[in-house]
Backbone as a chain_set.jsonl record, in Angstrom:
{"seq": "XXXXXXXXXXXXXXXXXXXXXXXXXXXXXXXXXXXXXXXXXXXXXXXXXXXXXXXXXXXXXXXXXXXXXXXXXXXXXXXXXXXXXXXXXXXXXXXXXXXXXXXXXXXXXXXXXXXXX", "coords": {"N": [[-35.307, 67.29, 51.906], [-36.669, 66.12, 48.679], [-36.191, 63.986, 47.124], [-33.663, 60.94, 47.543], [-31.113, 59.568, 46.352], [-29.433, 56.704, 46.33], [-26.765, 53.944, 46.922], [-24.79, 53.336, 44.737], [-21.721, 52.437, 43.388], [-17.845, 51.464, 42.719], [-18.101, 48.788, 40.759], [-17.18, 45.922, 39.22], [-17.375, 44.658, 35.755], [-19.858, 42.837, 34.085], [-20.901, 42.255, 37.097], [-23.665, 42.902, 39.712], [-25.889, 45.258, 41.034], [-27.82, 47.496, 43.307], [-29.654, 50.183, 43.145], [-30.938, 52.421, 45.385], [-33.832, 54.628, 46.143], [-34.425, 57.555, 48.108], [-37.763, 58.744, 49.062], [-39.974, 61.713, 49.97], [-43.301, 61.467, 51.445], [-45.53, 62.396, 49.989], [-44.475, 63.114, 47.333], [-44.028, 60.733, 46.61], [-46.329, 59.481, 46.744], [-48.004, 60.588, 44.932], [-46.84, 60.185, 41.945], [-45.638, 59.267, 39.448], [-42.692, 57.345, 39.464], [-39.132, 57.693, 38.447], [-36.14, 56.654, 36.483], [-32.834, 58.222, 35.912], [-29.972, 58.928, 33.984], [-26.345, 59.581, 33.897], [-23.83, 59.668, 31.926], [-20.412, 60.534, 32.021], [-19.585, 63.624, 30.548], [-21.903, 63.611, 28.623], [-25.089, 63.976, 27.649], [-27.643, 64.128, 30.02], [-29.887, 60.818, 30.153], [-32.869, 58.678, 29.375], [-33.535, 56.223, 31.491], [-35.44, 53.918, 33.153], [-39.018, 54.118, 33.988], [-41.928, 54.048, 36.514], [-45.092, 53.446, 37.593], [-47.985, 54.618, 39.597], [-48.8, 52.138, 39.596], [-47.487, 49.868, 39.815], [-46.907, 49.896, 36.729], [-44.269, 49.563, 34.166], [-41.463, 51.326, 32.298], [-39.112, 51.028, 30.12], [-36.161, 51.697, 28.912], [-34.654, 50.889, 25.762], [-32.324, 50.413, 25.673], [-31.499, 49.049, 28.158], [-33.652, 47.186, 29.157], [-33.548, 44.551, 29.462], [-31.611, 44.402, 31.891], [-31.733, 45.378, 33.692], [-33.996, 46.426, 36.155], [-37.157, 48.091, 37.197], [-38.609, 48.743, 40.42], [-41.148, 49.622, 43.273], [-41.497, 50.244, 46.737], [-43.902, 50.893, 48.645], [-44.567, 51.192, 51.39], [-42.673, 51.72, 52.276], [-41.561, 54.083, 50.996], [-40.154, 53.968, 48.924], [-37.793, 54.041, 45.681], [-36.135, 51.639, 43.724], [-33.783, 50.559, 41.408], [-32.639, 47.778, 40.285], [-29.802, 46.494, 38.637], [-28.098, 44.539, 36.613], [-26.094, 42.457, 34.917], [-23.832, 44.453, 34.816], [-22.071, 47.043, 32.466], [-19.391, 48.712, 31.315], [-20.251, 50.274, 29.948], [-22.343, 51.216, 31.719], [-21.36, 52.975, 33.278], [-21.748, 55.669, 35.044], [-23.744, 58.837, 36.361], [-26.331, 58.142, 38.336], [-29.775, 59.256, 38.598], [-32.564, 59.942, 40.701], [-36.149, 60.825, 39.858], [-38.773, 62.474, 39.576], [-42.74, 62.083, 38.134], [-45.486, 63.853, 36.646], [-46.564, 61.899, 34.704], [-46.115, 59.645, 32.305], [-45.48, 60.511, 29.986], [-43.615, 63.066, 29.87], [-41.468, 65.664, 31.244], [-39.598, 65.153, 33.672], [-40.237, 66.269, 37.437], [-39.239, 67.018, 39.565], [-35.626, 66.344, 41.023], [-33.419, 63.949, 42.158], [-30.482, 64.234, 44.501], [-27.612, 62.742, 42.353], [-26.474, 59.384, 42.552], [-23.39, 57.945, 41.954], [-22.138, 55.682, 39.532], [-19.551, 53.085, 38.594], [-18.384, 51.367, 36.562], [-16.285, 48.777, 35.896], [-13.496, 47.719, 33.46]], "CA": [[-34.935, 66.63, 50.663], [-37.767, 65.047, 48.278], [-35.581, 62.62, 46.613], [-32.387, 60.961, 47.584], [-30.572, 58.253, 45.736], [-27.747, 56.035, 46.578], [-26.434, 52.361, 46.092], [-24.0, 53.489, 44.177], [-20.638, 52.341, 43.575], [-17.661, 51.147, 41.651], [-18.21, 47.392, 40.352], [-16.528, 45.067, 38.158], [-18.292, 44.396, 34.43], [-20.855, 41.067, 34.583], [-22.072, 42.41, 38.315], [-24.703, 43.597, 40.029], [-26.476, 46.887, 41.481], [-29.257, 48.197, 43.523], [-29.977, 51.719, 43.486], [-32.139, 52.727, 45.979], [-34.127, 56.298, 45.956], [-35.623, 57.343, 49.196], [-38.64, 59.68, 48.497], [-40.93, 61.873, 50.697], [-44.608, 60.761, 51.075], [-46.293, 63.652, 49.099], [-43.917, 62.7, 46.042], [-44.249, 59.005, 46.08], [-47.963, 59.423, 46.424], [-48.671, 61.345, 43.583], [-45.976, 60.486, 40.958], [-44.624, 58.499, 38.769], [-40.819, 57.577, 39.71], [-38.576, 57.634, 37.216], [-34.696, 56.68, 37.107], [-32.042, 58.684, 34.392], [-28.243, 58.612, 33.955], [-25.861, 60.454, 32.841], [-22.49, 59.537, 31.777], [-19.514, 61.87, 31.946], [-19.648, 64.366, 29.179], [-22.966, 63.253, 27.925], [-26.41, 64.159, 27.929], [-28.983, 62.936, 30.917], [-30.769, 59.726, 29.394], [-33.992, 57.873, 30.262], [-33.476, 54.482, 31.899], [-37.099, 53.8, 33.39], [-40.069, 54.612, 35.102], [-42.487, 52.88, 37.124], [-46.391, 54.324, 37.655], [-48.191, 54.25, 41.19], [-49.893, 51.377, 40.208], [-47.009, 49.405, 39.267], [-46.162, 49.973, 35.151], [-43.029, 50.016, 33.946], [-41.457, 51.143, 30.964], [-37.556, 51.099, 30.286], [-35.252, 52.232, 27.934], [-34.622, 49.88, 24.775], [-31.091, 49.878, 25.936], [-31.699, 48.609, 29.628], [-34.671, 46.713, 29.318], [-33.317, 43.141, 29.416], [-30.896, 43.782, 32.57], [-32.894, 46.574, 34.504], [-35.636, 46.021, 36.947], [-37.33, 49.06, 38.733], [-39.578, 48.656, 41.657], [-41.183, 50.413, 44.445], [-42.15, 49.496, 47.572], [-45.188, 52.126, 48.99], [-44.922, 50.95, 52.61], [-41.25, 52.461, 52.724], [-41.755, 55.19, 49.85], [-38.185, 53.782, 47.877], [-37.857, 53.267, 44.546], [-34.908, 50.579, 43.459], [-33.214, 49.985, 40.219], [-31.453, 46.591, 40.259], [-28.807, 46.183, 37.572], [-27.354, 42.961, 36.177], [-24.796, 41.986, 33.885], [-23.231, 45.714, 34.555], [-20.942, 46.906, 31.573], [-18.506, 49.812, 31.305], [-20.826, 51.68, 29.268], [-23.401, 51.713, 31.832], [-20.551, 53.925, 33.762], [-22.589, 57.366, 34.82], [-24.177, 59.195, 37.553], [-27.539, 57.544, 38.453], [-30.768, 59.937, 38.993], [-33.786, 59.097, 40.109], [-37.084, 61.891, 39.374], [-40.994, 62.328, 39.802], [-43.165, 62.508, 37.224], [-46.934, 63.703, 36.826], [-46.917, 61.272, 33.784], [-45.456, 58.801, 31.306], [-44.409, 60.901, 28.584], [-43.848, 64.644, 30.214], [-40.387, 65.19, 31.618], [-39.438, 64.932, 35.31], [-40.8, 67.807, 37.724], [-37.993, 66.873, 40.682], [-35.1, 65.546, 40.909], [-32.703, 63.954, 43.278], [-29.092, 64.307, 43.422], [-27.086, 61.527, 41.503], [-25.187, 58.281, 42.661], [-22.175, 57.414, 40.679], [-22.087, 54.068, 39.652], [-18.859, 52.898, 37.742], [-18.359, 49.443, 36.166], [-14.676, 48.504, 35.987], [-13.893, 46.443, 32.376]], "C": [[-36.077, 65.709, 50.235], [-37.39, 64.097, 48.257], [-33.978, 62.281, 47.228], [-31.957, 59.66, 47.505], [-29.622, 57.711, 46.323], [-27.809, 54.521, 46.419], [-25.19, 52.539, 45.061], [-22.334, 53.14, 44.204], [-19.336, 51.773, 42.432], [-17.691, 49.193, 42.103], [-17.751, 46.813, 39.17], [-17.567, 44.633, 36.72], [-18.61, 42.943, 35.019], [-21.703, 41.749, 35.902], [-23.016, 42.821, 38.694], [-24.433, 44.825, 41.047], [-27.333, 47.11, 42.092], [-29.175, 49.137, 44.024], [-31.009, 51.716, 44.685], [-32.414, 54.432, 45.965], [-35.471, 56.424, 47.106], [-36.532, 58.882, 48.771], [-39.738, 60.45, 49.54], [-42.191, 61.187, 50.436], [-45.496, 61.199, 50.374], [-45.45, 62.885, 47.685], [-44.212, 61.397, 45.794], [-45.393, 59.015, 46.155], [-48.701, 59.666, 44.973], [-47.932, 61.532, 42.333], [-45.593, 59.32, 40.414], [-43.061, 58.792, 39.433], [-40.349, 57.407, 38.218], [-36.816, 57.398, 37.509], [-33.84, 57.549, 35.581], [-30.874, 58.804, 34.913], [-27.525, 59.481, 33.028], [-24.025, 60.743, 32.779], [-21.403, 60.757, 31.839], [-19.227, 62.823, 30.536], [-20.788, 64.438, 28.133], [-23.68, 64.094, 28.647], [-27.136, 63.183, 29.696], [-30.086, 62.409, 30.206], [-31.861, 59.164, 30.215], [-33.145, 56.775, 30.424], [-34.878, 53.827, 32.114], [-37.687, 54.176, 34.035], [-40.778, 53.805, 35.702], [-43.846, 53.765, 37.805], [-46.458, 53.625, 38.877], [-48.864, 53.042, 41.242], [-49.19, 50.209, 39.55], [-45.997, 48.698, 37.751], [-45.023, 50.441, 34.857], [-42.656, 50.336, 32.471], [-40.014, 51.868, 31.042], [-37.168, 51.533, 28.474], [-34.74, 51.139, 26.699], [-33.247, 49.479, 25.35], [-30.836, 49.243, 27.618], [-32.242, 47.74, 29.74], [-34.302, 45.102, 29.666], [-32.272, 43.117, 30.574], [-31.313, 44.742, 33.519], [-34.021, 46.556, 35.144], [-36.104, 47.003, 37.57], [-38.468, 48.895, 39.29], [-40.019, 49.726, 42.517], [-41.971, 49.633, 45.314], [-42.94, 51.157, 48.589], [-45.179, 51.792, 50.428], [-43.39, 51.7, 53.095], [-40.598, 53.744, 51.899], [-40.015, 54.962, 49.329], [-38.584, 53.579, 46.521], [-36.49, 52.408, 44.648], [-35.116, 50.558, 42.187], [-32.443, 49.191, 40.496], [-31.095, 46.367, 38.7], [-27.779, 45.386, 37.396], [-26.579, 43.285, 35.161], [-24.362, 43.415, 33.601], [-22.287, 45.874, 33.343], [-20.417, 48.477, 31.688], [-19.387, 50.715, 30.742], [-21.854, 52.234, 30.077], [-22.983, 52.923, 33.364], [-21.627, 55.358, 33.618], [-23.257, 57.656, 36.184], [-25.81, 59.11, 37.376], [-28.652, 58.815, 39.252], [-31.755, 59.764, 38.93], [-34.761, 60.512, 40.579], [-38.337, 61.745, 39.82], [-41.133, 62.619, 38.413], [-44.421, 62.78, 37.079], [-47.195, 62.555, 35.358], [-45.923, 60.667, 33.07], [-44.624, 59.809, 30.552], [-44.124, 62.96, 28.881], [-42.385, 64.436, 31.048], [-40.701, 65.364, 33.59], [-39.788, 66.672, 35.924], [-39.482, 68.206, 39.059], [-37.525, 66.25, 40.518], [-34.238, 65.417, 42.273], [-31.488, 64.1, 43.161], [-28.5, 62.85, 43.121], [-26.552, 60.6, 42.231], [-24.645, 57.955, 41.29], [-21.962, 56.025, 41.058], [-21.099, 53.548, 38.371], [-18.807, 51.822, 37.429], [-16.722, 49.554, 35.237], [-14.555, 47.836, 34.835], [-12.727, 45.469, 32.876]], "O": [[-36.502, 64.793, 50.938], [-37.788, 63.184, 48.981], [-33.17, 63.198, 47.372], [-32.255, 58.759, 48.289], [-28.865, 58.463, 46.937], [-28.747, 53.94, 45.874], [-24.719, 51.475, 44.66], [-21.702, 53.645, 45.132], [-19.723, 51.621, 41.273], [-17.447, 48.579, 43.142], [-18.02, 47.349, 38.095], [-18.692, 44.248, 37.038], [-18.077, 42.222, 35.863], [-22.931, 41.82, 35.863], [-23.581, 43.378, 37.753], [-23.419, 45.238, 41.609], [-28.283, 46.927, 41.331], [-28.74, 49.282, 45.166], [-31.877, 50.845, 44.73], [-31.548, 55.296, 45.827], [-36.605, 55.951, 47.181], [-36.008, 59.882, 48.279], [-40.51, 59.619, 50.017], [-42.325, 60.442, 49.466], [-46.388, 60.419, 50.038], [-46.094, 62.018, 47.094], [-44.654, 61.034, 44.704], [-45.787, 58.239, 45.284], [-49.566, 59.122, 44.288], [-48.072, 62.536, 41.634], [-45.212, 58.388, 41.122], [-42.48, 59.828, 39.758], [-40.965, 57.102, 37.197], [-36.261, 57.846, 38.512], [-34.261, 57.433, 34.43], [-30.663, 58.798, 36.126], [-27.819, 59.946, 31.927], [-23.286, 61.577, 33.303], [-21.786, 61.915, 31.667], [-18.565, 62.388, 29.594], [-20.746, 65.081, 27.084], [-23.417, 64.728, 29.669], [-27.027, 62.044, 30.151], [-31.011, 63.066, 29.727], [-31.861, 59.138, 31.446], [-32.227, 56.438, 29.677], [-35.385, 53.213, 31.175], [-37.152, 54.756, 34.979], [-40.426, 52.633, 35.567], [-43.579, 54.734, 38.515], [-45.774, 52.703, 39.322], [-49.428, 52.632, 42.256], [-49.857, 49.488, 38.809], [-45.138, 47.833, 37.584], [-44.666, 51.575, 35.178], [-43.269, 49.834, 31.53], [-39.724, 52.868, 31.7], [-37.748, 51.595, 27.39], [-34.235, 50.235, 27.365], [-33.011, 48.282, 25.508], [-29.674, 49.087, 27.991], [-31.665, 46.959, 30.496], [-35.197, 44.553, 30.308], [-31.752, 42.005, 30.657], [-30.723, 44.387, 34.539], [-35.077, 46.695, 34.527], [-35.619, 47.106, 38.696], [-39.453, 48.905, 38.552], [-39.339, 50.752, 42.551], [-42.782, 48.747, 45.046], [-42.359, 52.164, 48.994], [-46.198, 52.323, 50.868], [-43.185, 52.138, 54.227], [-39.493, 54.256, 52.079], [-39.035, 55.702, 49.419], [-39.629, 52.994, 46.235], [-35.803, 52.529, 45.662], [-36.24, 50.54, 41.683], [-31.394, 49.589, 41.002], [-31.889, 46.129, 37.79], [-26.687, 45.51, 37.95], [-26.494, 44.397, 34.639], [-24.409, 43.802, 32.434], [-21.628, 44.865, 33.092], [-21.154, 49.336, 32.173], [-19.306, 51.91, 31.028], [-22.399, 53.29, 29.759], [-23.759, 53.469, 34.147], [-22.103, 55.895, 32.618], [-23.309, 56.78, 37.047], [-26.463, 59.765, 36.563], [-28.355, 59.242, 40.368], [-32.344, 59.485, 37.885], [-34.336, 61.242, 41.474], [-38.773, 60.778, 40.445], [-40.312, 63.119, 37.644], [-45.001, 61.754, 37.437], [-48.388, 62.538, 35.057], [-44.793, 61.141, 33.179], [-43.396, 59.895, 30.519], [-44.459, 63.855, 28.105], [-42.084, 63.322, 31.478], [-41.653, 65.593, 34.336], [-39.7, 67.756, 35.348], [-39.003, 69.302, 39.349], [-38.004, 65.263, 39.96], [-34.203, 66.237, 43.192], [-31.021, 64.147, 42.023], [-28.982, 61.874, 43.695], [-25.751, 61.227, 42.923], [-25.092, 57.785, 40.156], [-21.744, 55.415, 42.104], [-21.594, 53.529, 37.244], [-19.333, 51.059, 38.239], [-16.321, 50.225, 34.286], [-15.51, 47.065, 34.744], [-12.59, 44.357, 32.367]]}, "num_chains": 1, "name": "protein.A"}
């Protein structure tokens, strides 16, 4: 398994989150991470990414309660998520990417992460 997410769970609206996404060392070497979501009945949406050399770049609708990280000595990525709300109800996926604006090349499978109102 390249990728494999979890952290997932259900939580009350206002709380917090941290995803974690454990990643082989070939993938986290040479990739952009990336995290996407995808509510029940919906589409799969961006949330954010995060380049090998630290850049991030989030989703207009995330950006102010969304943090993603990686730490290269334990090949994880993390999404921590604050002031959770019902809408952000959906199954959490986190991706590679050879680049910013090109879609994901792998993916992992999802954590479900519900937010209670």
């Amino acid at each position: 398994v390249q990728l494999q997410a979890s952290g997932g769970g259900l939580v009350p609206a206002g709380g917090s989150l941290r995803l974690s996404c454990a990643a082989s060392g070939m993938i986290f070497r040479t990739n952009l991470m990336a995290w996407y979501r995808q509510p029940a009945g919906k589409e799969r949406e961006y949330v954010a990414q995060i380049s090998r050399g630290g850049a991030t770049i989030y989703a207009d609708s995330v950006k102010d309660r969304f943090t993603i990280s990686r730490d290269s000595a334990k090949n994880m990525i993390y999404l921590q998520i604050n002031s959770l709300k019902p809408e952000d109800t959906a199954v959490y996926y986190c991706a590679a990417k050879k680049s910013f604006y090109v879609s994901p090349h792998s993916w992992g499978q999802g954590t479900q992460v519900t937010v209670s109102s």
